[in-house]
N, C-alpha and C positions, 0 to 999 in steps of 0.2 A: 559616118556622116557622108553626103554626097559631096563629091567633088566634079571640076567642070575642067577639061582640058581646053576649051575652048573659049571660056572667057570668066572675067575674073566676077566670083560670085560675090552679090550684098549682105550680110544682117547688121543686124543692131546687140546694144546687149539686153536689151527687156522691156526694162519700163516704159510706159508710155505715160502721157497726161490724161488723166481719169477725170474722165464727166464730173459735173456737180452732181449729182444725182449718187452716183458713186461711189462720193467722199464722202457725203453726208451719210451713207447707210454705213460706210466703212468706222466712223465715228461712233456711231449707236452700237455697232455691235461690240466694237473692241472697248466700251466702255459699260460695257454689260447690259444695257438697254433693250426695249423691246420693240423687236419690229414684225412686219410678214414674211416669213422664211419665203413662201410664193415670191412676194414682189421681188426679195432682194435677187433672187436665182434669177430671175425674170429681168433685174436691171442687168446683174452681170451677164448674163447670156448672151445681152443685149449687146451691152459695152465693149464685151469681145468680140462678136461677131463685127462690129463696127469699126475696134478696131484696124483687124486684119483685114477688112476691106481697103481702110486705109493706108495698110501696109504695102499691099498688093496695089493698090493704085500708083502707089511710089515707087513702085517698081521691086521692093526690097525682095530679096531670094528664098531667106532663110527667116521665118516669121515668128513672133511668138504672141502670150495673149497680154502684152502686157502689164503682167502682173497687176491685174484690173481689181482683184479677188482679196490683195493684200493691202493688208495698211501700210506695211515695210517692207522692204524686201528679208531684214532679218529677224523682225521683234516679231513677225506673223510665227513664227515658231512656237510660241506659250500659246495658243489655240491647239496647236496640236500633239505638244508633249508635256508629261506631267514633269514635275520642279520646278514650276518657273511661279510665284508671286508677284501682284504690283508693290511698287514700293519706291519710297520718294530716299532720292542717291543721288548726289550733286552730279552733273555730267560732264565730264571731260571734253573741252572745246580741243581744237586742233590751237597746236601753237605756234604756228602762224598767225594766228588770230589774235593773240595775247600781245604779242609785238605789235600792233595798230590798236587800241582800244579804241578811236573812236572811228575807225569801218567798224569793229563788233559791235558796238553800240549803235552805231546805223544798221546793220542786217537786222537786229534786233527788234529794233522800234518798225522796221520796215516788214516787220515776221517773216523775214528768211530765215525761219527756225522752225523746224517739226515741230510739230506738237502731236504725244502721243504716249502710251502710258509702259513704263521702263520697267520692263522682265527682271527680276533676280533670281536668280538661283538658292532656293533655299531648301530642298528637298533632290533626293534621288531621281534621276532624268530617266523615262521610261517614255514608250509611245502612248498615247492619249484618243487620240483619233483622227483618225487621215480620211476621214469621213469628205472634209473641204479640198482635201487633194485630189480623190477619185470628179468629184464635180469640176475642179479645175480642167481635168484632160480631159473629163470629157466634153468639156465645153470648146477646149482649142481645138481637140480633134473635129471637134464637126466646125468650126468654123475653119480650118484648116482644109476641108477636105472642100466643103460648099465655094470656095473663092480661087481654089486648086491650087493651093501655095506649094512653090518645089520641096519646103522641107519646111519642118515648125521645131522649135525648142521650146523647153521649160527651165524657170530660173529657179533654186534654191539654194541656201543659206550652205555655207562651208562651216563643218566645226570649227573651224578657229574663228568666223565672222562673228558666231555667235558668244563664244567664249569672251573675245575682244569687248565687245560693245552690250553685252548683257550679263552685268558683273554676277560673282558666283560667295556666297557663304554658305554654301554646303562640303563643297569638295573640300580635301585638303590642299590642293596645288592647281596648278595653272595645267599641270599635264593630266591628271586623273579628271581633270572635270573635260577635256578635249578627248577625252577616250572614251567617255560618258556620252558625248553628244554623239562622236560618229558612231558609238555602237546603236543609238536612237534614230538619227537621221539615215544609217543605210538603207532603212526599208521606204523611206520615201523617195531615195537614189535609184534603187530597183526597180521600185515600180513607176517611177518615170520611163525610165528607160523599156521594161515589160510591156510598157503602151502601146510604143511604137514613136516615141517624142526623143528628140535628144533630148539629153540632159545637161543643162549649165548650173554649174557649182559657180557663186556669186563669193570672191575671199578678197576683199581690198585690206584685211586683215593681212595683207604678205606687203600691204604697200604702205597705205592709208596707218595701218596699225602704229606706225616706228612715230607718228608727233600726233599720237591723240593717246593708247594705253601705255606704249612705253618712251612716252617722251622724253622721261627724267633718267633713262640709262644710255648707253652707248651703243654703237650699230651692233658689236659683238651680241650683245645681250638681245636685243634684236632678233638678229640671225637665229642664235639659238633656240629661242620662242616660236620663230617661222618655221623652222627647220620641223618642230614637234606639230606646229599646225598642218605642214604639208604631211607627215607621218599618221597623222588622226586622218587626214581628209582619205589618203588612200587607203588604208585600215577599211574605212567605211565604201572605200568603192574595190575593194576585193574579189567582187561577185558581179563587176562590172567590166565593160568591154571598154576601151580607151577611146578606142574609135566612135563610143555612142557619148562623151563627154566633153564636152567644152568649160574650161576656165575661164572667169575674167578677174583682172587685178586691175586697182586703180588707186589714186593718192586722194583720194575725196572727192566727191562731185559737189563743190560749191566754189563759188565765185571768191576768191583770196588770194594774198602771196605767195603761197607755197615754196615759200622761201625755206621752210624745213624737210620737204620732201625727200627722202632717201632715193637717190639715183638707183634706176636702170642695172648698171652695169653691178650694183654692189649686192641685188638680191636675184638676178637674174637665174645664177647655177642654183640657188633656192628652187624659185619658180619651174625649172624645167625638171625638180626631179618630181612634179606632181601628175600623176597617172592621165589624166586626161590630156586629149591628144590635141585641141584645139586651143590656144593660148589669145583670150582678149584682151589685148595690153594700150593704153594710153598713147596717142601717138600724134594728137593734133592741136593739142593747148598749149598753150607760151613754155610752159612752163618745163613739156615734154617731148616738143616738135622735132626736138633734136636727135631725141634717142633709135630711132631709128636704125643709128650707124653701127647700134651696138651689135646690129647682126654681121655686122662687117667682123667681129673682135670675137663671135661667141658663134658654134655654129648649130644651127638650129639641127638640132633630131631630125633624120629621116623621117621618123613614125611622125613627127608634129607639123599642125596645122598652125600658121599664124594670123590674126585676125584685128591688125592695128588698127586704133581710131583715126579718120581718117577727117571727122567733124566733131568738132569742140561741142559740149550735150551741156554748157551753161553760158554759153553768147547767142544771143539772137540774132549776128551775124550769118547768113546763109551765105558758107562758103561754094565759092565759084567752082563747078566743074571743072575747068581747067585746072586746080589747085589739088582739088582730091586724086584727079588724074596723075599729075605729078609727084604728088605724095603716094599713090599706087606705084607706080615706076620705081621710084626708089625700091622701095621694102623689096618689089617685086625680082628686079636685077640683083637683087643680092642675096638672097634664098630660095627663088624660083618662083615664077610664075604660077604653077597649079598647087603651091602650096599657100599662097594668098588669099583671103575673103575681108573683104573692106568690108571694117564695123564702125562702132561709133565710142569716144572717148568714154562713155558711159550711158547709164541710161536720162529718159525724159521725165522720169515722173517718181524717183526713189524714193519718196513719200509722199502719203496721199494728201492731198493739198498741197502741194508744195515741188515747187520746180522752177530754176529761173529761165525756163525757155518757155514762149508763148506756144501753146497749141498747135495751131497751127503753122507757125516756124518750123515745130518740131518735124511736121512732114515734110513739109519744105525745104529743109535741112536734109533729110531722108532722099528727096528727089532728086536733089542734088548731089546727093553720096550715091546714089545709082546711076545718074547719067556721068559722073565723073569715071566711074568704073567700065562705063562703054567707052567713055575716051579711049582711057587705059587698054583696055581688051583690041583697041585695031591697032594700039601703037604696039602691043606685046605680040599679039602675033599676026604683024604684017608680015 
């Protein structure tokens, strides 16, 4: 991936807020309906190319297509690999959430809740068709290229994100069904990267996972689940370069106490033994603003990139330049300068319909997170 000696570069981690137009065909298809294979190619072409206009308007460095083409970011996987069934499975809230019944019962009534149809695992995981993958790059690529963005990613699903949140009655265990997926998902890992796109493996399963699949055991147990997730994920990027892969981990992108969150410091030495070289970690909500310091205590790999959030991705707060600038300085003094890229706590749009940041915030928040990084870049090398 590119780096900048000379001033500290943008991205984001993916999502963006997807058109009506969008979500409506994103709807029809993953609910097996029938539409114009034309039109939809024609919206999403559309939708991207518009996107990254408006990426590039915000100044961002590092662009992607917004995961415009997916309902999820990790249930889009049953499109393209065979084992997965629909099937109605009660769904594990975050438990945080359980402690206030009535905020969940307000997000509720309020449908701050996906709605969309839940993958099982009930057959042998094999590739199916990546037929929607080849159209996906080649859609960022030529929108990447027509607007001249310095560098574009792609997001997909981490074997353990998918294992986590899209339960399994086929395998016998939690490990042979993780070894299942990455030996499936390599070849869309590959040929990301074969593009000419970096690649971002999306795993809040190293963070998010510890109060939603295994909230009912201790961090111990935990760790050792995380520990097999990151073992799967590299497994599946064996044939890959580290330098062409970025991570992001995060504790949930939804508005809550997160008063169960597993701290920073406790799954950290987890998080850096996974092969990708770029690390998008959480770094500007109440809840996480702090951790930061933790690079003071742990010292980041030479070979690794770090890539903190820098703007909260569920307050429609647009923080202030000067704040991001600040929050750049830190991280930046205490692991270096050219090993920094201001991102964002998460993404804008992680499921289709559904996002608590307004649209247009969500640039504006973007705008914001770039001009706070040219603060940042004359204060670091004045």
């Amino acid at each position: 991936m590119k780096r900048s000696t000379e001033r500290i570069l943008t991205t984001h981690v993916g999502s963006l807020p997807r058109p009506q137009e969008v979500v409506d065909l994103l709807f029809v298809q993953d609910r097996g309906g029938r539409y114009d294979a034309a039109a939809f190619d024609a919206t999403m072409r559309r939708a991207v190319d518009d996107a990254v206009a408006k990426q590039m308007a915000a100044g961002v460095d590092v662009v992607s297509d917004g995961e415009m083409s997916k309902i999820s970011y990790a249930t889009y996987i049953r499109h393209r690999l065979n084992g997965f069934e629909i099937g109605e499975m009660p769904r594990a809230t975050p438990k945080d959430l359980d402690d206030f019944p009535t905020f969940k019962d307000r997000l509720a009534k309020l449908g701050a809740t996906p709605q969309y149809h839940r993958p099982i695992c009930r057959g042998p995981i094999s590739v199916k068709d990546l037929s929607s993958l080849h159209t996906d790059i080649d859609r960022l690529t030529a929108a990447a290229k027509q607007h001249g963005a310095f560098e574009a990613f792609m997001n997909a699903a981490s074997p353990g994100v998918i294992a986590v949140f899209q339960p399994n009655e086929y395998y016998p265990n939690h490990e042979s069904y993780l070894f299942a997926l990455a030996e499936a998902m390599r070849t869309e890992y590959e040929t990301i990267v074969n593009s000419g796109l970096l690649l971002q493996i999306d795993s809040p399963d190293l963070a998010m996972g510890r109060h939603i699949k295994f909230r009912d055991v201790d961090d111990a147990t935990f760790l050792r689940n995380a520990e097999l997730q990151v073992a799967a994920m590299n497994h599946a990027l064996q044939n890959v370069p580290a330098e062409r892969v970025r991570m992001h981990v995060c504790w949930g992108n939804y508005e809550g106490p997160h008063h169960y969150d597993i701290g920073l410091p406790k799954i950290v030495q987890t998080v850096l033994k996974a092969k990708p070289q770029a690390l998008l970690i959480e770094g500007a909500n109440p809840r996480h603003g702090h951790e930061w310091a933790v690079w003071k205590e742990v010292q980041l790999p030479e070979d690794k990139v770090l890539v903190p959030g820098m703007i909260d991705s569920v307050s429609n707060f647009v923080e202030h330049p000067e704040l991001v600038a600040q929050r750049i300085c830190q991280v930046a003094e205490v692991v270096g300068r050219e090993r920094v890229i201001a991102g964002t706590d998460c993404g804008f749009g992680t499921f289709a319909g559904f996002g608590a940041v307004n649209p247009e915030i969500a640039y504006a928040k973007l705008r914001s997170l770039t001009e706070g990084a040219e603060i940042a870049s004359k204060r670091l090398w004045s």
